[in-house]
N, C-alpha and C positions, 0 to 999 in steps of 0.2 A: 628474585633468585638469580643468580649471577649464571651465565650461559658458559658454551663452552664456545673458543677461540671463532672458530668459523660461525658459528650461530649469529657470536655478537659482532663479528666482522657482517654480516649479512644485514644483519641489524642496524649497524649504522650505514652502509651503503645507501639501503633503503630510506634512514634519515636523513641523509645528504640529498637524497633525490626529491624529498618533499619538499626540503627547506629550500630547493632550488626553484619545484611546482612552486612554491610559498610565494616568492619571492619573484617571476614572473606576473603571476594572478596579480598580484599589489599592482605590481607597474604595469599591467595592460588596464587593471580598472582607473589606476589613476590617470592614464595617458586619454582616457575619453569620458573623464569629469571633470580633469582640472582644464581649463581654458589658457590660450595662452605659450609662448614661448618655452615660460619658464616651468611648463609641465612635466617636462623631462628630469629637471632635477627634482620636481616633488616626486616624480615616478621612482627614480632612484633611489633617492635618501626612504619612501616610504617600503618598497621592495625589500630592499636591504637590512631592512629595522626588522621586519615580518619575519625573513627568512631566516635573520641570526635569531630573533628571540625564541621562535617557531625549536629551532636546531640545538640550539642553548639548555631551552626547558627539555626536550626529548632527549639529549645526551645526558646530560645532568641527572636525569632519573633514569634512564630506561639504560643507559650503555656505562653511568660510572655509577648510578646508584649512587650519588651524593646525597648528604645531609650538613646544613649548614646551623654553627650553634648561635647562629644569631642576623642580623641583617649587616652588621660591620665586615662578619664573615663571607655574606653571599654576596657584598659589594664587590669585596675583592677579589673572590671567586669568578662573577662575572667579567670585573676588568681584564685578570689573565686570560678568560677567555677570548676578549676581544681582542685581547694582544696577538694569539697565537690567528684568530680568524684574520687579523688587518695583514698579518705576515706573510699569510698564504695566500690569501687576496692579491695582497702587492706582486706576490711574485707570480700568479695566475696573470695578472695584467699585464706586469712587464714585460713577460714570453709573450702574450700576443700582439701587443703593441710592437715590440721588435719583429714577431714574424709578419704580420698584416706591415710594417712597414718596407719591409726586404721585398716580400713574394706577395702581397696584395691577398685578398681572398681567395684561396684556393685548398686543394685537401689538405697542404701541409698546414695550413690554418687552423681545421680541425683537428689534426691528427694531431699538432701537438697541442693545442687547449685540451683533450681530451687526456693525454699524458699528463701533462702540468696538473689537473682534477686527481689523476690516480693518484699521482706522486703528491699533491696538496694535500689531498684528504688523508692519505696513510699517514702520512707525518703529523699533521694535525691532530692524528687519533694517538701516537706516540705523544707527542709534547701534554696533550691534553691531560692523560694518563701520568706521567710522571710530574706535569708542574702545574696543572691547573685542578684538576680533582684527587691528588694525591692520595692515597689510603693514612691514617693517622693511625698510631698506635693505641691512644684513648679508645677508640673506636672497635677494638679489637682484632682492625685486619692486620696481616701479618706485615702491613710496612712495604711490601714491597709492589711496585709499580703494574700497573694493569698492563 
């Protein structure tokens, strides 16, 4: 059953915040299994994979209530998804690579990865809503965008 605004805004904050837990847990387990140099990038890429699928499957049902009429459908259902997470991604990084490169670590390091997350995540829950789990008219909703 569909929530109301602040409900499902709470709702996904709290999914953002798992799929973050997710997605650390991955790469601390893998950082002291995997041997090796190259364990950082298994940490990464395995992290990452946890968090978005983790985040994926929970929005998908829990925040847009999707149903997909087929696996051709959910393919491309999940690619848009990755499009809009690789976009917010990118530009979560780019902000802090630029500030870590200006002012080194320090609060405004935090203070604006912490920004860059709000301002990702709401935008993310926009795009997702109008281009990646759209409401369909077959489907009886009224068409118009969460």
């Amino acid at each position: 059953m569909p929530l109301d605004r602040i409900s499902l805004m709470l709702r996904y904050a709290g999914f953002a915040l798992l799929s973050i837990a997710i997605n650390w847990l991955m790469q601390f387990c893998m950082l002291r299994t995997v041997p090796g140099a190259g364990a950082i990038y298994v940490a990464l890429i395995a992290g990452t994979g946890a968090g978005f699928g983790a985040k994926y499957l929970l929005d998908r049902n829990y925040i847009f209530y999707h149903t997909s009429s087929g696996a051709a459908q959910e393919i491309w259902v999940m690619a848009l998804y990755l499009g809009t997470s690789v976009l917010m991604t990118g530009l979560y990084l780019t902000s802090q690579g630029l500030v870590y490169y200006k002012y080194g670590e320090c609060a405004l390091y935090y203070v604006t990865g912490t920004l860059v997350l709000i301002f990702g995540y709401t935008t993310k829950f926009i795009l997702d809503g109008y281009f990646v789990f759209k409401p369909t008219l077959r489907s009886g909703a009224s068409g118009a965008p969460i």
